[in-house]
N, C-alpha and C positions, 0 to 999 in steps of 0.2 A: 488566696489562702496564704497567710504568715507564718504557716506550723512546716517542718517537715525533720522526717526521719532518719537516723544513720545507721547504717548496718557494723560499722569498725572503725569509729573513732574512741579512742581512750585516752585517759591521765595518768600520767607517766608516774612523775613526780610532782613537788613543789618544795618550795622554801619562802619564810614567812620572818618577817622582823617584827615586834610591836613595840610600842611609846612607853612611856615612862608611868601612865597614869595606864595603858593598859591593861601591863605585867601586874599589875594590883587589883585586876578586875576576877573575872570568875575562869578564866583561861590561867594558867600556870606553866604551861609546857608550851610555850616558844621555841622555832628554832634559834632565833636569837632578839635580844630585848636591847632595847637603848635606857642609859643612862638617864640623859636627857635630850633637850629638844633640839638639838645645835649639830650632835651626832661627830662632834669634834671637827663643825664646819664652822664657817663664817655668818653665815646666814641660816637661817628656814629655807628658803628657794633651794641652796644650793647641800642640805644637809638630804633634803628629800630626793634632790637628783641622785646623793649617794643610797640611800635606800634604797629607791628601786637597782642602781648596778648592783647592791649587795648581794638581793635575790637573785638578779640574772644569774650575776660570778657562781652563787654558790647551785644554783640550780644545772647551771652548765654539769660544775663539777661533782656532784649527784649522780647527776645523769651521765656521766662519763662523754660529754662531747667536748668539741669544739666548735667556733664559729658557725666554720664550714659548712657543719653538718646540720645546722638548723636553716632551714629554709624560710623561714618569715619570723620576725617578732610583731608582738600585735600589742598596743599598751596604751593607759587613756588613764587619765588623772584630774582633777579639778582646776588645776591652775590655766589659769589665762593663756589662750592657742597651745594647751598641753602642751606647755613649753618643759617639763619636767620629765616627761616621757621623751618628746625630743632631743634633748638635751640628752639625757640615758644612753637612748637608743645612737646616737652619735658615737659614741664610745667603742662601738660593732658592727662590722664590715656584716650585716646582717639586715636582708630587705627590710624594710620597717611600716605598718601602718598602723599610724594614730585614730586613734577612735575617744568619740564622747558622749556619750549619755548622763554626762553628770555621776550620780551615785548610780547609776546603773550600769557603768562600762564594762566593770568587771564580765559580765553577763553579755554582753555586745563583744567583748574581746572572742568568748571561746565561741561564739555565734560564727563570728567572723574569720578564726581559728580553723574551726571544724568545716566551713563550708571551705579555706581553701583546701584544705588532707582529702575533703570529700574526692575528690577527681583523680587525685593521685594515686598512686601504687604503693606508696610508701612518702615517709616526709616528718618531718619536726615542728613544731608550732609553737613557741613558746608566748605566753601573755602573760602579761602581767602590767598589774595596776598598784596605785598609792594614793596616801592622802596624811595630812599636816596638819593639825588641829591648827597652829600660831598661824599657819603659812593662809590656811583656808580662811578664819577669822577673819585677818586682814583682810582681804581680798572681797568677801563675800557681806562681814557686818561690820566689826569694830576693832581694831586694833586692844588687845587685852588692858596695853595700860591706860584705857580710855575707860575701863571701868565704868561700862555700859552696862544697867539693869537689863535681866536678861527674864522671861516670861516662862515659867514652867514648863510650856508645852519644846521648849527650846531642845535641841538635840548637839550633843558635843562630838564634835568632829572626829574621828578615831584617827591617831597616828600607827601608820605602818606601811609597808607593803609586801606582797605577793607576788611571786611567781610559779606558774606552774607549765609545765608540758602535755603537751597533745602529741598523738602520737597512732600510728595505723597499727601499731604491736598492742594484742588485745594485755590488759591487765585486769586486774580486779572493778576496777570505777570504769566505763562504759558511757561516753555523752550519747543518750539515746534520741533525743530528738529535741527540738525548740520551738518557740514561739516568738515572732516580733513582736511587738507592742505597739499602741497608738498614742498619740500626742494627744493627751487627753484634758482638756480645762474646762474646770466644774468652778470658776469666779472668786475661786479661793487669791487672798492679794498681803495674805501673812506669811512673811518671810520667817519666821519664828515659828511656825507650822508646819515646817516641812509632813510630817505626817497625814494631816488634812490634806495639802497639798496632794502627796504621791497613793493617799490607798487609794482612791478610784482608777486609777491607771494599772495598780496592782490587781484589782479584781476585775478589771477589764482585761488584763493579759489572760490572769488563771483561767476563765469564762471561753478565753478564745481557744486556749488549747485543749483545753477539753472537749469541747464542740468539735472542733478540725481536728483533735485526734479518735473524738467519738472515744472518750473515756471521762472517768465517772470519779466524782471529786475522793473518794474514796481509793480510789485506786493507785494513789501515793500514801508510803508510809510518814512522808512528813514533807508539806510546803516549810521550805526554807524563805522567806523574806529578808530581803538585805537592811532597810535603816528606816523602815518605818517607825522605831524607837516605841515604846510602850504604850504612848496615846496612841499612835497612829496605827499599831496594830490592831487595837481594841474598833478605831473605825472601821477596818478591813474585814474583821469578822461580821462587826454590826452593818455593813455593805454590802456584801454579800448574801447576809441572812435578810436583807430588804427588799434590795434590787433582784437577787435572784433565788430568792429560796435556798439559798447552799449552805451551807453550815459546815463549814473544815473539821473534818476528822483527825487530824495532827499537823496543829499551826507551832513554827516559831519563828520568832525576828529577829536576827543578828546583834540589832541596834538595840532590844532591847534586854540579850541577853549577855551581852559581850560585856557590863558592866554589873559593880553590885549594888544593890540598892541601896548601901551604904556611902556609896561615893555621890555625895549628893550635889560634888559640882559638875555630875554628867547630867544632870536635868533628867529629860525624857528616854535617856541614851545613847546610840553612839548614831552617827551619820558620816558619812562618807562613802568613799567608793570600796576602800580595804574593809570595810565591815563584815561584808558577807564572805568572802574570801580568808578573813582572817578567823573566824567563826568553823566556816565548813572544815576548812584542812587540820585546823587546831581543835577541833569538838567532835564536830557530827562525824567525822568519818572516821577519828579516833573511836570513837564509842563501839565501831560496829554494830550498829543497832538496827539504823534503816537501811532496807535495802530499794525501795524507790524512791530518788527527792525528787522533787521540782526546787529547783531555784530560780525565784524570782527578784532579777536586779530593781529597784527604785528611784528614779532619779526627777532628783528636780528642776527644770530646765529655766532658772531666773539669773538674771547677773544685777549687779545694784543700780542699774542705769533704769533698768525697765519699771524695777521694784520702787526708788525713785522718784518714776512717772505714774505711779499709783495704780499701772496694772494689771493684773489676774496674773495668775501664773501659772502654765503647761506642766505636765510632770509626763513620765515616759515610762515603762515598768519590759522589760524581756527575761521569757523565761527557759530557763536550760532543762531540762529532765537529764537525769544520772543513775544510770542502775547498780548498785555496787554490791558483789558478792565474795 
């Protein structure tokens, strides 16, 4: 069994930067927005290592701690041997473990978060995750000034990062239990799909924890999906209504609603790992509207060596439940 329950883990706080092309999407209220993509650094690499300390620093000071008083940072990012979290996480005499699931860390960090508060009596958890649209580009397709045609189904990277706290002091927002995911590949070998890609692992997560928590697709007010981007939502629904009869009673997707449809160089919408994190804290939980989510992380598990070798590609999906009242 991959599901299991909490009785008092909660989120504390968080703190939230977003890119320059995302402050123009359908989010407004940032804690704080970048200029542009440099962030007043030398590189991408090393602009995004400042974004995630930015969250950390200002989540610290939010949350009235210091170091000390957090007992583990948990953080996981797209770049190669999450050297970016690394790198971060250096900066704080502060245990640290890295984590990756691609676009799904996010969702893996508070997994791995909340199981270790589970055992304690009390304790601090902070996660937090990032992503680079230039920095990811590179690394994943094309270098932008290589002016590589790109395929509609394509999804644009989101710049930002997230931090937020866990914590055994109940609040409003409640981690009430999760699900692992499987390494799921259905022969899909288009890197420019990520969607295709990850909705089968997406409705193989949801499927699982319904079943092992013996509840009923209706009994969230809203699956939150992180970057399955607007195609790929559209397969996730028509997936589910295939493979299992289910039909989502209130579906949304991070990726594809973090952008507007007017910004027509996000393609299919946003991808990365900050999508659904920059979504949930700056939207849905703004809203006060739902009170049970599933959030379900997305990730797609390809680097360009494999892709390359012509492939299939694995995607991975984990899902968090959140009760917020």
């Amino acid at each position: 069994m991959a599901s299991k329950k909490f009785n008092n883990i909660y989120i504390k706080n968080s703190f939230s930067i977003a890119g320059p092309v995302e402050k123009q999407g359908s989010i407004k209220d940032y804690d704080l927005v970048m200029d542009d993509y440099y962030f007043n650094e030398k590189t991408f690499e090393q602009a995004e290592i400042k974004m995630q300390r930015t969250v950390i620093d200002n989540l610290l000071n939010r949350s009235k701690l210091i170091n000390s008083e957090v007992d583990l940072l948990v953080g996981g990012d797209l770049s190669n041997q999450i050297s970016v979290s690394c790198y971060a996480a250096s900066h704080y005499s502060i245990p640290f473990f890295g984590v990756y699931s691609a676009c799904a860390s996010f969702t893996q960090s508070l997994i791995t978060g909340a199981e270790y508060l589970d055992n304690k009596r009390k304790g601090n958890v902070i996660c937090v995750t990032s992503s680079h649209n230039l920095y990811a580009e590179k690394q994943f397709r094309f270098p932008v000034e290589y002016g590589a045609p790109k395929p509609s189904t394509t999804t644009f990277t989101a710049t930002g990062a997230v931090a937020c706290l866990l914590t055994k002091e109940p609040t409003n927002i409640k981690l009430e239990s999760y699900t692992i995911g499987k390494a799921i590949d259905m022969g899909c070998k288009d890197a420019s799909h990520m969607g295709a890609v990850m909705a089968p692992a997406a409705a193989n997560v949801i499927m699982s924890h319904l079943t092992e928590l013996d509840r009923d697709i209706n009994y969230y007010d809203l699956i939150l999906t992180g970057d399955l981007g607007c195609i790929g939502g559209k397969i996730l629904n028509e997936f589910l209504k295939r493979a299992y009869g289910v039909k989502m009673k209130q579906h949304l997707d991070s990726g594809c609603e973090l952008y507007l449809k007017s910004q027509e160089e996000t393609y299919a919408g946003a991808s990365g790992p900050v999508a659904l994190p920059l979504y949930l804290f700056n939207k849905i939980l703004k809203q006060k509207k739902f009170q049970k989510i599933l959030l379900v992380g997305t990730g797609s598990l390809h680097n360009p060596f494999f892709v390359n070798q012509k492939l299939s590609i694995p995607a991975v999906a984990h899902a968090v439940s959140l009760e917020v009242n």
